[in-house]
C-alpha positions as CSV (number, residue, x, y, z in Angstrom):
1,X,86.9,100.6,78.8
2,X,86.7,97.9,81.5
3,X,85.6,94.1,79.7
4,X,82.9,92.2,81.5
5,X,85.5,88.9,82.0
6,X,88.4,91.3,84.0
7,X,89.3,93.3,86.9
8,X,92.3,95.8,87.2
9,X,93.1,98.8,88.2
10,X,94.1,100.2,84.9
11,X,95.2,103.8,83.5
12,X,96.5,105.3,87.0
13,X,92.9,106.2,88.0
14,X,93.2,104.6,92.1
15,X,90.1,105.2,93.5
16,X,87.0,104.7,91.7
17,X,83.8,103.2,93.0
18,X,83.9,99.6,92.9
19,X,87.8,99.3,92.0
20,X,89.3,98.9,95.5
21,X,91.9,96.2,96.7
22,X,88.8,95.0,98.8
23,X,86.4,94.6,95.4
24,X,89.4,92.6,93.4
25,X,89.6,90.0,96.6
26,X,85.6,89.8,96.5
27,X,85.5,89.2,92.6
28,X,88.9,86.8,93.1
29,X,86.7,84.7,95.3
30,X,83.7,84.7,93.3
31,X,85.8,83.6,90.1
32,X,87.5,80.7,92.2
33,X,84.6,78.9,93.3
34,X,83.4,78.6,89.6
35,X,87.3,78.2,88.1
36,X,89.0,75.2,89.8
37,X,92.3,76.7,88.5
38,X,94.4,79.4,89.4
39,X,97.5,81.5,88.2
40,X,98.9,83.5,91.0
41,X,101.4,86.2,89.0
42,X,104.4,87.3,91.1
43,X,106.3,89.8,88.8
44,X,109.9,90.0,89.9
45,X,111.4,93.3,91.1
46,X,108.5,94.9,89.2
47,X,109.4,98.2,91.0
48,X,112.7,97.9,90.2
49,X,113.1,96.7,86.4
50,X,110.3,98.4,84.7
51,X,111.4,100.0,81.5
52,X,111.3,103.7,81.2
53,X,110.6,103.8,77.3
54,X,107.7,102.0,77.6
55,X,106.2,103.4,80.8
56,X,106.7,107.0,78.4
57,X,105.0,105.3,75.9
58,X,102.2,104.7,77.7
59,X,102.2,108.0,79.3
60,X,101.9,109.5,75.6
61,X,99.0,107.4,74.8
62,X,96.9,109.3,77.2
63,X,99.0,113.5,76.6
64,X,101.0,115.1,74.8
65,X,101.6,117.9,76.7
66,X,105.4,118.6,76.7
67,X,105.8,119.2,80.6
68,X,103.6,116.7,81.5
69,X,106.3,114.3,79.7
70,X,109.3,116.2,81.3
71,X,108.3,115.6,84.5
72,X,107.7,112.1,84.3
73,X,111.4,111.5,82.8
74,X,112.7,113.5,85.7
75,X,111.2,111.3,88.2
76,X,112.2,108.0,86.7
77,X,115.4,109.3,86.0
78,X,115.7,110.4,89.5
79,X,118.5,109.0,91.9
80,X,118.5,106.9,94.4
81,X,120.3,107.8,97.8
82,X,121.2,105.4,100.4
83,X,121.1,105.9,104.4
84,X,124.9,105.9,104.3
85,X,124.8,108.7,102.1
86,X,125.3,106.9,98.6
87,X,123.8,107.9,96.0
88,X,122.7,105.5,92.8
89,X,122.1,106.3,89.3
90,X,118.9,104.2,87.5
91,X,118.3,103.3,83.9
92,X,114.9,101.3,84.8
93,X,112.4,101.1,87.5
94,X,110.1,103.6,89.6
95,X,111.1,105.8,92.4
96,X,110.2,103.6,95.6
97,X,108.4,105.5,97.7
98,X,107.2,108.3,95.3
99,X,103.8,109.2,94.9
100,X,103.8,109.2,91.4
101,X,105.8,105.2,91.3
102,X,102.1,103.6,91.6
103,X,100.3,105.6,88.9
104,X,102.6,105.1,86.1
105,X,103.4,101.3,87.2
106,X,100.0,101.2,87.0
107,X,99.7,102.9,83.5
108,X,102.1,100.5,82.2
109,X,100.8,97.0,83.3
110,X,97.6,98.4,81.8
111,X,98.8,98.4,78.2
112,X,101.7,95.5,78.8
113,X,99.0,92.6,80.8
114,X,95.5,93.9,80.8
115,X,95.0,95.2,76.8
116,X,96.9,92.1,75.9
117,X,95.1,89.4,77.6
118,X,91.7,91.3,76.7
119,X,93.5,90.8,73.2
120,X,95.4,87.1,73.2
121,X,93.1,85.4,75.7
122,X,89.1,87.3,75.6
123,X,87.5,84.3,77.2
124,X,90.1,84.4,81.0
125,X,89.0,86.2,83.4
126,X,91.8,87.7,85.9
127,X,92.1,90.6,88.6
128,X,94.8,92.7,89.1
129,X,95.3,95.9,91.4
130,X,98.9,97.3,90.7
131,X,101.3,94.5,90.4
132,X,99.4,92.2,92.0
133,X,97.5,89.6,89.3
134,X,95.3,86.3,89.4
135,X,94.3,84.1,86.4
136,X,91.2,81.9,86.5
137,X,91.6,79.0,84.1
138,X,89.0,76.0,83.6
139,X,91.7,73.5,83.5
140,X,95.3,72.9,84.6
141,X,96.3,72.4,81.0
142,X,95.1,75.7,80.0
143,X,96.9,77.6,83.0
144,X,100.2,75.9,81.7
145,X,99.7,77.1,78.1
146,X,98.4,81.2,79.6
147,X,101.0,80.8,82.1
148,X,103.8,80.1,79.4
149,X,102.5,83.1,77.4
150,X,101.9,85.3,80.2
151,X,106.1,84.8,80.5
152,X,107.2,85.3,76.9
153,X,104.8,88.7,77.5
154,X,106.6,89.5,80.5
155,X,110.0,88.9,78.9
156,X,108.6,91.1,76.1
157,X,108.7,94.0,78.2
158,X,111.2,93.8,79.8
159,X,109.7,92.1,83.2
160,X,110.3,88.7,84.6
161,X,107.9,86.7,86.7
162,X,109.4,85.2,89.3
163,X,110.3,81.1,89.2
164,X,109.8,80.4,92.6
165,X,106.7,82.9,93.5
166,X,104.7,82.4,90.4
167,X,102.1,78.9,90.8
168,X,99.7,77.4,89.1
169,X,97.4,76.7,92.3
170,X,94.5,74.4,92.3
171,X,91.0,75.9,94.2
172,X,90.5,72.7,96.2
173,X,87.3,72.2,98.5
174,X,85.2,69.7,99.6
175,X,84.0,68.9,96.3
176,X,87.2,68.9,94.5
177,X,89.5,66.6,95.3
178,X,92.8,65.0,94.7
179,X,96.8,65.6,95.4
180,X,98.2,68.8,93.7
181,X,101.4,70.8,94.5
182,X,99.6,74.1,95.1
183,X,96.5,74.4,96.8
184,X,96.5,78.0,98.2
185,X,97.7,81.5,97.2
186,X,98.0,85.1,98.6
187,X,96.4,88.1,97.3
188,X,96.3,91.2,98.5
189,X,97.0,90.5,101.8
190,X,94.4,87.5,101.9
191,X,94.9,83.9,101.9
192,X,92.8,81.3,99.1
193,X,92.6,78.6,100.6
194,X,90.3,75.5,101.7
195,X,88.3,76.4,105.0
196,X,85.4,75.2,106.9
197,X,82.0,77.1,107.0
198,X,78.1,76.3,107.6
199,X,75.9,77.0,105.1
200,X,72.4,78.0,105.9
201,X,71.4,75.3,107.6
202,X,74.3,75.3,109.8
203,X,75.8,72.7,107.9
204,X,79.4,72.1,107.7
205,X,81.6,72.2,104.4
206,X,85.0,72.6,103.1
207,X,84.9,75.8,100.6
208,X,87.5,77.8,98.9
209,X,87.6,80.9,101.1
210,X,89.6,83.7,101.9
211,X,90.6,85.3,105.0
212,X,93.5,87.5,106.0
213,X,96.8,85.7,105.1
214,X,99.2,84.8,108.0
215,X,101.9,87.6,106.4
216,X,99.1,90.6,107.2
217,X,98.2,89.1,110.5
218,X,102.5,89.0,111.4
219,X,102.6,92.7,109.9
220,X,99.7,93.9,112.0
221,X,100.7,91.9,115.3
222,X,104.5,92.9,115.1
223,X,102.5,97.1,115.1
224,X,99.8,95.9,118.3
225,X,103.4,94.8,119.7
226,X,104.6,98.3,119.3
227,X,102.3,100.1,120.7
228,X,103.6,99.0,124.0
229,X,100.2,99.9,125.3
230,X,100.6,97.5,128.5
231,X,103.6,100.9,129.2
232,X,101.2,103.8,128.5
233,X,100.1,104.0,132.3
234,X,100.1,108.2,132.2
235,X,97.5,107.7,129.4
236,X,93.5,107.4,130.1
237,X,91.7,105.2,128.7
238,X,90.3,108.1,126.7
239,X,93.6,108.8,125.1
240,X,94.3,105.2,124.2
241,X,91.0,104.7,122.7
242,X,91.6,107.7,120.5
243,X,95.1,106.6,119.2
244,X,94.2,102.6,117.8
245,X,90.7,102.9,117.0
246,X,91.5,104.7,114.1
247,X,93.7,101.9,113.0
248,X,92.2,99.1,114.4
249,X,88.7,100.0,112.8
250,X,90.5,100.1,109.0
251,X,91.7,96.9,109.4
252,X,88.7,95.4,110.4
253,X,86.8,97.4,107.5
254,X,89.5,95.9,105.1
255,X,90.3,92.4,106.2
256,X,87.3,91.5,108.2
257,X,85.0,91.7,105.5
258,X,85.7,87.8,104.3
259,X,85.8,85.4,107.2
260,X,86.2,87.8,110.2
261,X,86.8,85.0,112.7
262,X,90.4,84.7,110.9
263,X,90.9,88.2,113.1
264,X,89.6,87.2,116.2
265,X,93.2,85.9,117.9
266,X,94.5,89.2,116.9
267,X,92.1,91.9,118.2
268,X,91.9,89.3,121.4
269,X,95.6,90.3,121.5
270,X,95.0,93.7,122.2
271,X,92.5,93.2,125.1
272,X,95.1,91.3,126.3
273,X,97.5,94.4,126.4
274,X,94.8,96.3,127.6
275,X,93.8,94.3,130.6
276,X,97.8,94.1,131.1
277,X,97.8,98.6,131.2
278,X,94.5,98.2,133.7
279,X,96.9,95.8,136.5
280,X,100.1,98.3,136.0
281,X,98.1,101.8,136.1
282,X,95.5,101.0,139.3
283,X,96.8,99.2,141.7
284,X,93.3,97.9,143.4
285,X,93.4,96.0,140.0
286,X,97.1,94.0,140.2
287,X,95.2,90.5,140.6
288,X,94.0,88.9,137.5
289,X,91.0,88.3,139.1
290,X,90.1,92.1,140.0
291,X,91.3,93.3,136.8
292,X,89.0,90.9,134.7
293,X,85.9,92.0,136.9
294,X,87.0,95.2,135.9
295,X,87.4,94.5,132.4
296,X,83.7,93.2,131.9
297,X,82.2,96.2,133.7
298,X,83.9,98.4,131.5
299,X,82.2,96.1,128.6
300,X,79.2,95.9,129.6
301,X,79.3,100.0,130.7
302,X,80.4,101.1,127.3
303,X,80.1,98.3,125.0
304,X,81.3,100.4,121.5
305,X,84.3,102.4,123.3
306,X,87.1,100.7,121.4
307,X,86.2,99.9,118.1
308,X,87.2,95.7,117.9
309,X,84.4,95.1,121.1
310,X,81.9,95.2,118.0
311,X,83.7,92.1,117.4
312,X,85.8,90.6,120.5
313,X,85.3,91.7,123.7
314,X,86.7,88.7,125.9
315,X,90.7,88.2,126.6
316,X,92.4,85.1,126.0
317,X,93.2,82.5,129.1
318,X,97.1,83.2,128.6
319,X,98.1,86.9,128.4
């Protein structure tokens, strides 16, 4: 049963209303503008170290069915093979890549973080989607003291959090000030982080707000990049429409829902590469000049044809 002061993703059930990556970053930010403190969790090798008796265990709590139990020991007990052929025996750790690997990781940070801190510590709130976990604490004396439990529980386990990864990060904004080590954190492909914003009355103020971090917006540009669409000259614009609006509307569904304008430079990006296709396919259209008049024809023509002109429809000065 879910407690009113948490969010996680717990007993391998992945998609239920209200319980998606996108729901723990909205609560996360919720919980840091009344929390000035911060634990951001980085569990080392999680993937890699879990221990099989206890993800079993946990497995058990939930059936006893005797094939149900088999099967799960054959897939952790599965080998590993390597591209050059190698292959590796395991005694810990989750099948990268399987289907099953996020369900029972799942199943076991359930009983080994979330039942426990319900248990040792009733009054912190924290999210957590898979391995993925933030602490809220009122003070930086009482992250130190979770923090330093949360590791003896880790070690428990058999886990480890990692020394360098794991921070105690202070939610600093306009109002709160000072100097402190940490002032930011990722989670789930967002960055925490002091930004500015107007409030109602178009005011401007420094908040603690999220947007997509600067690792997702890398991961997503390095895919734009190879797309190569400024090359696909024997497509229409039909075809190209079909094959990234799929994409590029998920992204903007997932990370554009908390400070969109953090998006803009990389959907601009695109139009760049697609005003780039328009000079190499029609040849009328090799000035920049010609192309661009071209370009806002086709946006004011059809205004919703590619999905990201809901957004950004202009192209940057240098492309």
């Amino acid at each position: 049963m879910l407690m009113a002061n948490r969010w996680s993703l717990q007993a391998g059930r992945r998609h239920r209303p209200g319980r998606s990556p996108r729901d723990a970053v909205g609560t996360c930010r919720k919980r840091c503008w009344k929390y000035d403190w911060a634990i951001d969790l980085d569990v080392q090798k999680f993937f890699d170290t879990v221990p099989w008796e206890l993800i079993v265990k946990a497995v058990q709590h939930h059936t006893d069915l005797p094939w149900v139990l088999l099967y799960v020991k054959r897939w952790l007990a599965a080998p590993i093979q390597h591209p050059d052929g190698a292959v590796v025996q395991r005694d810990r750790g989750t099948p990268q890549g399987s289907a099953i690997s996020p369900v029972l990781a799942n199943l076991f940070m359930h009983y080994a973080f979330d039942v426990w801190m319900v248990r040792e510590f009733p009054a912190i709130p924290f999210e957590r989607f898979a391995d993925d976990v933030i602490v809220h604490c009122t003070s930086q004396a009482q992250a130190r003291l979770v923090l330093a439990a949360i590791d003896e529980r880790m070690h428990q386990v058999g886990l480890r959090l990692h020394p360098d990864k794991t921070r105690i990060v202070y939610c600093q904004d306009g109002k709160r000030r000072g100097r402190y080590e940490h002032t930011s954190f990722v989670f789930l492909g967002f960055e925490f982080r002091a930004r500015r914003a107007r409030n109602r009355n178009g005011k401007s103020f420094s908040g603690f707000l999220t947007a997509i971090s600067k690792q997702a917006t890398a991961k997503l540009s390095a895919e734009v990049r190879s797309w190569r669409l400024h090359r696909c000259t024997g497509s229409t614009d039909t075809e190209l429409a079909r094959r990234i609006n799929p994409k590029v509307r998920g992204w903007m569904q997932y990370y554009g829902v908390f400070y969109r304008s953090a998006m803009y430079p990389l959907l601009t990006r695109i139009n760049a590469y697609l005003v780039r296709w328009l000079r190499k396919k029609y040849k009328r259209l090799r000035s920049k000049k010609k192309a661009l008049q071209c370009w806002q024809r086709m946006v004011a023509q059809r205004p919703r044809f590619l999905a990201h002109w809901a957004w950004v429809s202009w192209v940057p000065r240098v492309w």
